[in-house]
N, C-alpha and C positions, 0 to 999 in steps of 0.2 A: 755532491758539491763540497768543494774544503772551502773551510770557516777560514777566514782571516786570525790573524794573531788576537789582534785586539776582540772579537767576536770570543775566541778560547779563553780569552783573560775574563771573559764579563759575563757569562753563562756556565764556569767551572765554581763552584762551590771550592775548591781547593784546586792546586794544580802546581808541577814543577817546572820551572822556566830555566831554561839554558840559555847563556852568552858570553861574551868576553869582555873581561873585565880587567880596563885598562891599569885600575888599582891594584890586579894581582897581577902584573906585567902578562897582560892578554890571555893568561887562560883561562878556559872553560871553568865556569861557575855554575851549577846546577842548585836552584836555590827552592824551596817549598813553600808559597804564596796562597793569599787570596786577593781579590780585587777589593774588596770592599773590609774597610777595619772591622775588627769582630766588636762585637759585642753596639755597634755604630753601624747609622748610614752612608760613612763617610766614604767614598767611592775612589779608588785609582783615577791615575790622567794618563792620557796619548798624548805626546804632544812630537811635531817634526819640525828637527830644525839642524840646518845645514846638510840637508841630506840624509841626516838619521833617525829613524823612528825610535822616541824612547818613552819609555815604559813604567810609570810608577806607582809598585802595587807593596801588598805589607807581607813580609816575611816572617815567615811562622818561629824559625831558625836564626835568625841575626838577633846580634846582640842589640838590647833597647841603647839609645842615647838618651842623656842626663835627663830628658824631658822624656823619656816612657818613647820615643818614639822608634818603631821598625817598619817606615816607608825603606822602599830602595829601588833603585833605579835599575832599569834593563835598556841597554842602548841596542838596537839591531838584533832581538834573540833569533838564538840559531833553531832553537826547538820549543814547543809547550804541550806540556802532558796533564790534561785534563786527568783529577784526582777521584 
C-alpha cells in the first residue's frame, strides 16, 4: 500500500522533500526536514488551498530567521524520501 505524502511527513523521523519552488524561479528544491520542531512537540501542518497541498515542516538546512525560526513551506512536493 503507498502512504500518502502527508502520512511519509509524520511517521519519518527525518526525511528529504522535493518541490518547486516558485522563489528559486521553479526549480527543484531538495530540502532535509522533519515534521515535528526538534527538541519540541510542536508539529508541521497540511493545509489545501486553491488546488495545492502545502506542506509546513522544519528544515534542518535553512537558514534561521531573526526569530530562530526554520518552518518552510512545500507547495505540491514532487517526491519525499523517508530518512
Amino acid at each position: 500500500m503507498n502512504k500518502t505524502i502527508l502520512e511519509q511527513l509524520i511517521e519519518a523521523n527525518n526525511f528529504w522533500i522535493s518541490y518547486r519552488a516558485k522563489k528559486h524561479n521553479n526549480e527543484v528544491q531538495k530540502r532535509f526536514g522533519t515534521w515535528t520542531k526538534p527538541g519540541t512537540d510542536i508539529k508541521g501542518k497540511h493545509i489545501h488551498i486553491k488546488g495545492n497541498d502545502i506542506y509546513v515542516y522544519w528544515c534542518h538546512n535553512a537558514e534561521p530567521s531573526k526569530n530562530g525560526n526554520k518552518w518552510r513551506k512545500a507547495t505540491n512536493p514532487l517526491k519525499v524520501e523517508a530518512e
